[in-house]
C-alpha positions as CSV (number, residue, x, y, z in Angstrom):
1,X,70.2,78.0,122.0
2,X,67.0,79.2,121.2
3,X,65.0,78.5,118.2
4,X,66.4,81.7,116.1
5,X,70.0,80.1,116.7
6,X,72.0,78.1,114.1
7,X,74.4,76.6,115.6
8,X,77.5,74.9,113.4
9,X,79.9,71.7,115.2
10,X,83.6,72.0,114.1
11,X,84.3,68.5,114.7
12,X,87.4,67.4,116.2
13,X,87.6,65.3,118.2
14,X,88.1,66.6,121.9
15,X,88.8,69.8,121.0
16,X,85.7,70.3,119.0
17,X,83.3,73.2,119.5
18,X,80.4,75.1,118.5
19,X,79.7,77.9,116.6
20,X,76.1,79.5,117.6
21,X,75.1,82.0,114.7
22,X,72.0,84.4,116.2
23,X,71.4,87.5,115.7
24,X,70.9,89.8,118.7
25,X,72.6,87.1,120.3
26,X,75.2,89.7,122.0
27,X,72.4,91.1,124.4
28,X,72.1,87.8,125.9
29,X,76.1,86.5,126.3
30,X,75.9,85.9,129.4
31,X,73.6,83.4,129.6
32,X,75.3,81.9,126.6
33,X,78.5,81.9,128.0
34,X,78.7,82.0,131.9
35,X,79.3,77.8,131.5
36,X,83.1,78.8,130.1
37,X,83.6,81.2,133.0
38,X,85.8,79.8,135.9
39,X,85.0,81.1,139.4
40,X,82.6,83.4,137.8
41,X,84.8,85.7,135.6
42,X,85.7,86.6,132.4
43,X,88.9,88.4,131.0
44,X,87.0,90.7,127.6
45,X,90.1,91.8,125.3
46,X,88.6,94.2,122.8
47,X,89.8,96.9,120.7
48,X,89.6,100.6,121.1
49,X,86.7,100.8,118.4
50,X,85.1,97.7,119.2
51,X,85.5,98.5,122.9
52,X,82.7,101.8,122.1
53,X,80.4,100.0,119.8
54,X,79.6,96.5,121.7
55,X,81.9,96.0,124.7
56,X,79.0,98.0,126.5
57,X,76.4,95.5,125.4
58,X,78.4,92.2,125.9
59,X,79.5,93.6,129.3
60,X,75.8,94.6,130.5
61,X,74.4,91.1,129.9
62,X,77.8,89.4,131.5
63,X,77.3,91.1,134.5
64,X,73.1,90.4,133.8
65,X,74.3,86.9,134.1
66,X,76.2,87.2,137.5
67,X,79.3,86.9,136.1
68,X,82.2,89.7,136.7
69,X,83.9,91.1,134.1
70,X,88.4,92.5,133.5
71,X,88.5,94.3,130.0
72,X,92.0,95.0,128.5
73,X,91.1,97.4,125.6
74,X,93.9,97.2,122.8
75,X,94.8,99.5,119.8
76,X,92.8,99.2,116.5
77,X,94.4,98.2,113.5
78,X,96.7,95.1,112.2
79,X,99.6,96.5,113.8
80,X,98.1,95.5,117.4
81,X,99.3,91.9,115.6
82,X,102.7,92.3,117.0
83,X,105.4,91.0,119.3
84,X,104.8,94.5,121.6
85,X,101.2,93.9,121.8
86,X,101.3,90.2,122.3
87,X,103.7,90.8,125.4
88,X,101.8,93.7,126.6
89,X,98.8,91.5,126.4
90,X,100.4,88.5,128.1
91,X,101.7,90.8,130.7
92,X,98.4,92.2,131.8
93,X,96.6,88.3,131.8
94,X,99.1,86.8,134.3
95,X,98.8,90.5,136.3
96,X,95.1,89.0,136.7
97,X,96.1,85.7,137.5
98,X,94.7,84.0,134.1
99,X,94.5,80.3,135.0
100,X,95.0,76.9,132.2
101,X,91.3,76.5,133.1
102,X,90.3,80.1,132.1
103,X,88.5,81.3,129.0
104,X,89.2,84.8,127.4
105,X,86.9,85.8,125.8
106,X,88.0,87.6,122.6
107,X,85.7,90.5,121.0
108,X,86.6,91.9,118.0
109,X,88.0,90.8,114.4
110,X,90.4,89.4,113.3
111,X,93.2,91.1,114.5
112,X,91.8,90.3,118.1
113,X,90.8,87.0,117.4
114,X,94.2,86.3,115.9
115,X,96.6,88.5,119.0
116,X,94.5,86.9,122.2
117,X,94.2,83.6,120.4
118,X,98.1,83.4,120.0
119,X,98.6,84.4,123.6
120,X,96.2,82.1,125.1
121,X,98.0,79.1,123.4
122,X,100.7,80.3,124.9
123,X,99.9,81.4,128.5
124,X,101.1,78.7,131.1
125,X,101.7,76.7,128.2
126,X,97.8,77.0,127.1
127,X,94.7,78.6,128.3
128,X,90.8,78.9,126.8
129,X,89.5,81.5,124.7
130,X,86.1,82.4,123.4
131,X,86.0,84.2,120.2
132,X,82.7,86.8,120.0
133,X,83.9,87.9,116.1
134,X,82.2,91.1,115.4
135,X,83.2,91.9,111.7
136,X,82.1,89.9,108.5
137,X,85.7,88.5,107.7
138,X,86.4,87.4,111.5
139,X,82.7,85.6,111.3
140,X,82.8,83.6,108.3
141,X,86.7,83.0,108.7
142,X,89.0,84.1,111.2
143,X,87.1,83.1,114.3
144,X,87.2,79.9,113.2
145,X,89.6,76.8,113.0
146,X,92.4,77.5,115.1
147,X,95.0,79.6,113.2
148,X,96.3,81.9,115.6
149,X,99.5,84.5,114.9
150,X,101.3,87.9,114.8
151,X,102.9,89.6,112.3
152,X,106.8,90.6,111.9
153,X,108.8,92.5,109.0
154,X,109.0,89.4,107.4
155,X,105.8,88.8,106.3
156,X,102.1,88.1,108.0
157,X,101.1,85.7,110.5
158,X,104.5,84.2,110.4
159,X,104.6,83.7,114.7
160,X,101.4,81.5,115.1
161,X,100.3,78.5,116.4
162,X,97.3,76.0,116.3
163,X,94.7,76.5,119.3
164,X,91.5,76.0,118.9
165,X,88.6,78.2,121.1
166,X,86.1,76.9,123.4
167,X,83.3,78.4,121.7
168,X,82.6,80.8,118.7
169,X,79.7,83.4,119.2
170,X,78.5,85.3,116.6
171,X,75.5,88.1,116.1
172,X,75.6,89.4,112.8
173,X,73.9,92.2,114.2
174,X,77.4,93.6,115.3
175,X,77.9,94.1,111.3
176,X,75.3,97.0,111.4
177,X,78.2,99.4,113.0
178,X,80.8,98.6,110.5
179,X,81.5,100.8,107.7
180,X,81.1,99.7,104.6
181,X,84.5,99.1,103.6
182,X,84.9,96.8,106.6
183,X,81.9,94.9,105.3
184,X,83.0,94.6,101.2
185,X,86.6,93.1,102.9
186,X,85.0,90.3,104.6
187,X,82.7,89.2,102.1
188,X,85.7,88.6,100.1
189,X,86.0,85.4,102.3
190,X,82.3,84.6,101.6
191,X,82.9,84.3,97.9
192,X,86.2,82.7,98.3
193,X,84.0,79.4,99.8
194,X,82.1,79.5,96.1
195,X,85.2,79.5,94.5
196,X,87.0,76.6,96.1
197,X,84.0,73.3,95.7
198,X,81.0,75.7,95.9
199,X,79.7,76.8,92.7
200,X,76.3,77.3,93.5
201,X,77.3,79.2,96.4
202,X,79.4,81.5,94.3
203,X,76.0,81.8,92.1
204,X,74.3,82.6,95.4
205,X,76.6,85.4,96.3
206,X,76.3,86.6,92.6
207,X,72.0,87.0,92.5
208,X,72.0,88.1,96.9
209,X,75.8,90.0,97.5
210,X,74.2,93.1,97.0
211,X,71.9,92.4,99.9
212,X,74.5,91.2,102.2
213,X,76.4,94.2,101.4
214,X,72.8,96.1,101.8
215,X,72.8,94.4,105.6
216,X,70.0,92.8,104.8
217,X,69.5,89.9,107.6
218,X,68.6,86.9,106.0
219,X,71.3,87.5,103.7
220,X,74.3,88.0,106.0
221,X,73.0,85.0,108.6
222,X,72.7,82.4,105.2
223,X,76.0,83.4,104.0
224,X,77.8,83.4,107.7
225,X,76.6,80.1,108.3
226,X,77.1,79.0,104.9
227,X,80.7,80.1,104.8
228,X,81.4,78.7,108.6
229,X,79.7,75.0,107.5
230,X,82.1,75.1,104.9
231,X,85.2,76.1,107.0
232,X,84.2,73.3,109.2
233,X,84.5,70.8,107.0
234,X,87.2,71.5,105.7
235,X,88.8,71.7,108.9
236,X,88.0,69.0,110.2
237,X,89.3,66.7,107.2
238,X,92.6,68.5,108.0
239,X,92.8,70.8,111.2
240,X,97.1,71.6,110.9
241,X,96.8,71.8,106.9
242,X,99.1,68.7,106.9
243,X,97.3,66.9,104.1
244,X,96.7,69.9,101.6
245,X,92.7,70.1,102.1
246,X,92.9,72.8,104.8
247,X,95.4,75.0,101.9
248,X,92.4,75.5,99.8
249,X,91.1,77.9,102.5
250,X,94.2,79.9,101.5
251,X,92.6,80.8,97.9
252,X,94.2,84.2,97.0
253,X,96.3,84.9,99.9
254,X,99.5,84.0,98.2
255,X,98.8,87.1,96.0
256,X,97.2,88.6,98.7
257,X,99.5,88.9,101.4
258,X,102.5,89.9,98.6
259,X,100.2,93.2,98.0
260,X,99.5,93.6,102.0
261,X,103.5,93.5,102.4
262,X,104.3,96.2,99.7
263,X,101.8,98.5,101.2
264,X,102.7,98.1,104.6
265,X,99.8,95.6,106.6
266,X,98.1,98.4,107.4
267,X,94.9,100.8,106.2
268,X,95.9,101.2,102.8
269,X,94.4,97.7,101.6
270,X,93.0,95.8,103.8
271,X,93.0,92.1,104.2
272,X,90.2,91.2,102.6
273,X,90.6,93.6,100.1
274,X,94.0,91.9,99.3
275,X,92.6,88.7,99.5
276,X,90.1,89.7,96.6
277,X,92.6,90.9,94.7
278,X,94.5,88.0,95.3
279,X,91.9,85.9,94.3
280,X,91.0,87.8,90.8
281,X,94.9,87.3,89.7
282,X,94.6,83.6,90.7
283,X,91.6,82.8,88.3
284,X,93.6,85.1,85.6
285,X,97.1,83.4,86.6
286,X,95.1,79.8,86.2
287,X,93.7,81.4,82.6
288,X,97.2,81.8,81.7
289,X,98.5,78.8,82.2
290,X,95.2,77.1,80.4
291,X,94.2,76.1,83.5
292,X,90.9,77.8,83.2
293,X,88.6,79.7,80.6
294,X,88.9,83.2,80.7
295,X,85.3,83.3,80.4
296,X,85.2,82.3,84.3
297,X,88.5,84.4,85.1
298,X,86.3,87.7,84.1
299,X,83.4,86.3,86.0
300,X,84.9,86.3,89.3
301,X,86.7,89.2,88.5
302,X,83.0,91.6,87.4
303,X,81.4,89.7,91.1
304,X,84.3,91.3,93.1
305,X,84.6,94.5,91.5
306,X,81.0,95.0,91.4
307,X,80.9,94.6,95.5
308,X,83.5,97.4,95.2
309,X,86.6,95.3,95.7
310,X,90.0,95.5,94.1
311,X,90.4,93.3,91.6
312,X,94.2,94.8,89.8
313,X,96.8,95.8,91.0
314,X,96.7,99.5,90.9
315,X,92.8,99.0,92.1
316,X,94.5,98.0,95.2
317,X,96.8,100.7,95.1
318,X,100.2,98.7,94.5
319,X,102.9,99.7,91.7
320,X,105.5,97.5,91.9
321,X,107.4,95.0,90.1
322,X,106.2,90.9,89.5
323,X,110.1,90.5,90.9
324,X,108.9,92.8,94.2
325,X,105.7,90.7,95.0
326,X,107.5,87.4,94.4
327,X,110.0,88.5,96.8
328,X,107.7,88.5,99.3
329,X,106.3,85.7,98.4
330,X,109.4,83.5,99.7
331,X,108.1,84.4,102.9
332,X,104.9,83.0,103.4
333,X,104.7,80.4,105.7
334,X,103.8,77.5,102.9
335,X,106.9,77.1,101.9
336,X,108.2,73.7,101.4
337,X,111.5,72.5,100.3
338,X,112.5,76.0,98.8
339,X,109.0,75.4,97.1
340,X,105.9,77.4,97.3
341,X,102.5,76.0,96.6
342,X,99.8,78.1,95.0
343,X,96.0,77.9,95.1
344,X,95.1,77.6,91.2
345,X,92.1,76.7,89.5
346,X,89.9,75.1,86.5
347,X,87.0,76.8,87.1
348,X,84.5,78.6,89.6
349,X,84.4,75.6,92.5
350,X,87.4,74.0,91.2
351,X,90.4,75.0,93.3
352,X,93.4,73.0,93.7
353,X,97.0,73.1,95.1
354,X,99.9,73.8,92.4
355,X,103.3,72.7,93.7
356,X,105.1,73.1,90.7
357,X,104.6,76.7,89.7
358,X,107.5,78.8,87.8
359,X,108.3,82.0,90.3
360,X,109.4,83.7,87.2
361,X,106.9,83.4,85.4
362,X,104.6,84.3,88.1
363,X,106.6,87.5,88.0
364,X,106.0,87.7,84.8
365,X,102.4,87.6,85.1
366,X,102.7,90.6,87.6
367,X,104.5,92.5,85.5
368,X,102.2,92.7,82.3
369,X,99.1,92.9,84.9
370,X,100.9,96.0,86.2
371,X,100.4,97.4,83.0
């Protein structure tokens, strides 16, 4: 890498990796890269918006580097997370003879990262990927660690499996095409890494979020890398979120994915911006509960809403009932023994896993928020 480059180790074991944070970095892939390319070739799976905005530049400097180059361009938007797309997908890589020793490489956010790293774990029972992230959310979170899944009615990522890339590239310069709303939904996952053991992080994001939002360089590269050293370590204390370390990661996406269900996992509210929300009625559900002082509930609440995220329930454009949101609740994927854990916490950097939370009451909770 060159001297501009930070580059991050997610450590384990033989499956670890690196992730290489430079800007500008795109224009040069192909040097970068051409080592995970067998035979000389790379499958690029993109999506239809990411496909005009950098699948020219990533494919120029491929082919700069000798290498030759299949694209399968994809829908936009988190229905592509589905079990038509993923067969679609898996369809075209065995019509071009994808091998086990293969890497795709997988350009986009997360929705991409998440659909061709489900199918290469599952391609002749398990093929490389390269994730090339190229929104804020998919760079400090998605891209990284392994999760891989699709969507069904029931709920999100509910099809998934663990599967780890090869190597995670990421130029923050790819942010500078993304609307803003794009850019206030990822940076939802930067605070969240304050929140969990990171207060002075979370007083970082507070004095510089503006200039992230601003796309102000330094800004977005010290946060990205920030954020990403942080996954990491997480990760690697607990890679298949057996020993509860990895759930902390999950920091409002109990409430979160309740509010993506009701309004349909699509454009209305976002990911991230469900996540912040998500995040907001954790810290208030923790002040209930005298978990927390409401001084630092309304804290996280002002930092959120101030980067123009959602931080209440109609905010995020969701009237339904505390009975509603708990419903689909009993779908998410951490539930254990007819039990469902919940990210809580005493204060800003003091998350922790709940296993003994009162559904009713949570409902409750939902229902006087509502208003």
């Amino acid at each position: 890498m060159t001297p501009g480059a930070t580059v991050v180790p997610v450590s384990l074991g033989d499956r670890s990796y690196e992730v290489a944070i430079e800007p500008g970095v795109l224009a040069r892939a192909g040097e970068r890269l051409k080592r995970y390319a067998r035979g000389g070739r790379f499958v690029v799976v993109t999506d239809e918006n990411v496909a005009a905005a950098q699948l020219p530049t990533l494919a120029a400097s491929l082919e700069a580097a000798g290498l030759r180059i299949e694209t399968i361009v994809l829908p936009a938007g988190e229905s592509t997370k589905s079990w038509v797309q993923l067969a679609a997908l898996s369809d075209r890589l065995l019509g071009l003879g994808v091998e086990r020793s293969d890497n795709i490489i997988a350009l986009g956010g997360g929705v991409i990262g998440d659909l061709v790293g489900f199918a290469s774990s599952i391609l002749k029972r398990g093929c490389g990927f390269v994730q090339v992230p190229t929104t804020l959310l998919a760079q400090v979170d998605s891209s990284v660690g392994g999760k891989t899944a699709i969507n069904t009615p029931a709920g999100k990522n509910l099809i998934g499996a663990f599967h780890q890339p090869s190597h995670v590239l990421i130029d923050p310069d790819t942010l500078d095409t993304l609307p803003r709303r794009e850019v206030g939904a990822g940076y939802a996952e930067v605070v969240k890494y304050g929140l969990i053991d990171d207060p002075a992080f979370f007083a970082w994001c507070e004095a510089n979020g503006e200039r992230l939002l601003a796309g102000d360089p330094a800004a977005r590269t010290h946060a990205i890398a920030t954020s990403i050293a942080a996954k990491a370590r997480i990760v690697a204390a607990d890679e298949r979120e057996t020993t509860g370390v990895r759930a902390l990661l999950n920091l409002g996406h109990t409430f979160g994915h309740a509010l993506e269900a009701e309004t349909g996992f699509g454009t209305r509210l976002l990911h991230g911006e469900g996540v912040a929300c998500g995040m907001a009625l954790a810290f208030r559900y923790s002040a209930r509960l005298g978990l927390c002082d409401a001084a630092d509930a309304a804290r996280v609440s002002a930092h959120l809403a101030a980067a123009g995220l959602p931080v209440t329930q109609p905010q995020a454009g969701v009237d339904a009932s505390g009975a509603a949101l708990v419903g689909h609740m009993l779908h998410d994927k951490k539930m254990a023994g007819r039990k469902l854990p919940f990210l809580l916490a005493r204060g800003i950097g003091r998350t922790f896993l709940a296993s003994d939370v009162d559904l009713a009451d949570v409902a409750a909770f939902l229902d006087a928020e509502r208003g």
